[in-house]
C-alpha positions as CSV (number, residue, x, y, z in Angstrom):
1,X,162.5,-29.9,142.1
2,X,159.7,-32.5,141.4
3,X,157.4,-29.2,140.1
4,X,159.7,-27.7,137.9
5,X,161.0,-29.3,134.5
6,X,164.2,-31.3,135.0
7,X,166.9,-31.5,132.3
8,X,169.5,-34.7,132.1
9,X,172.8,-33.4,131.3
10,X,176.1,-35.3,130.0
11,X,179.0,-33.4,129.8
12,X,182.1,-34.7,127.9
13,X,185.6,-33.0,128.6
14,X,188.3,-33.1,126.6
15,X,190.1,-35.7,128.8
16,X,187.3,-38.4,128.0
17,X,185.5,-37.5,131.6
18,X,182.2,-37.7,131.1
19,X,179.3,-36.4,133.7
20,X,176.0,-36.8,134.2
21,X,173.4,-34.8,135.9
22,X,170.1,-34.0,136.3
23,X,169.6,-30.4,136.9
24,X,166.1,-27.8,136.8
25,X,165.2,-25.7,134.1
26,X,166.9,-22.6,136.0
27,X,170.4,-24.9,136.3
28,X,170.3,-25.3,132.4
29,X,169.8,-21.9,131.8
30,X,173.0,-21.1,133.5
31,X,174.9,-23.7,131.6
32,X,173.8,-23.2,128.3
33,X,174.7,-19.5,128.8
34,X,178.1,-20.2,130.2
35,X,178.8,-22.6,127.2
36,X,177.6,-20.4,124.7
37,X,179.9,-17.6,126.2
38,X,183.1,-20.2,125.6
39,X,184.6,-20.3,128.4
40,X,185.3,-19.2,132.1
41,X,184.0,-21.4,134.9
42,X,180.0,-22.1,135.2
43,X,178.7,-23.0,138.8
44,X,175.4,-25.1,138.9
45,X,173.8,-27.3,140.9
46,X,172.4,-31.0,140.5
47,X,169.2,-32.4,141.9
48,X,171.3,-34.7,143.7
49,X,172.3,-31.5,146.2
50,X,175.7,-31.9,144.6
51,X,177.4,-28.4,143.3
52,X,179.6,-28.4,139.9
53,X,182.1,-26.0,138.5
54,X,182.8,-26.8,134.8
55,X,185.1,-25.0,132.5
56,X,184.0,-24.6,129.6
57,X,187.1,-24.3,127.4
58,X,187.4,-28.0,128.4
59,X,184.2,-29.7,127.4
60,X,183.7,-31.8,124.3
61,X,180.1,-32.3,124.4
62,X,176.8,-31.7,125.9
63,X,174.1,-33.9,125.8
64,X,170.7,-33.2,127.2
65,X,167.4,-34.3,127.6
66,X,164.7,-32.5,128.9
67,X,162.0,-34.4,130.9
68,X,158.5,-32.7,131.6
69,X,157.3,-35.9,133.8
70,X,157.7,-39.6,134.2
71,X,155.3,-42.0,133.5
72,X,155.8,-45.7,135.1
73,X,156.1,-47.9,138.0
């Protein structure tokens, strides 16, 4: 994934869970499309190998910032 754009995602659910993950560009498509539908299950996958099932008619929030590259030590 260190090619391809990365997005950092925070999700906040209606029970005051909140996660974070940083997922590609592709992930974040999937996502946005699932939350703009309102609701079933979306399936993605984090760039820490970890898969995530959200359901939408449960989250809050979304917070996300996109990062094209890192500059740093």
């Amino acid at each position: 994934m260190s090619d391809e754009q990365r997005t950092r995602v925070e999700i906040g659910f209606d029970s005051g869970l909140i996660v974070i993950a940083t997922i590609s560009a592709k992930e974040w498509d999937k996502l946005q499309k699932g939350l703009e539908a309102g609701s079933g299950i979306v399936r993605f996958d984090g760039e820490d190998m970890a898969g995530y099932h959200v359901d939408v008619s449960k989250v809050s929030y979304v917070k996300y910032e996109q990062h094209v590259g890192r500059v740093g030590f």
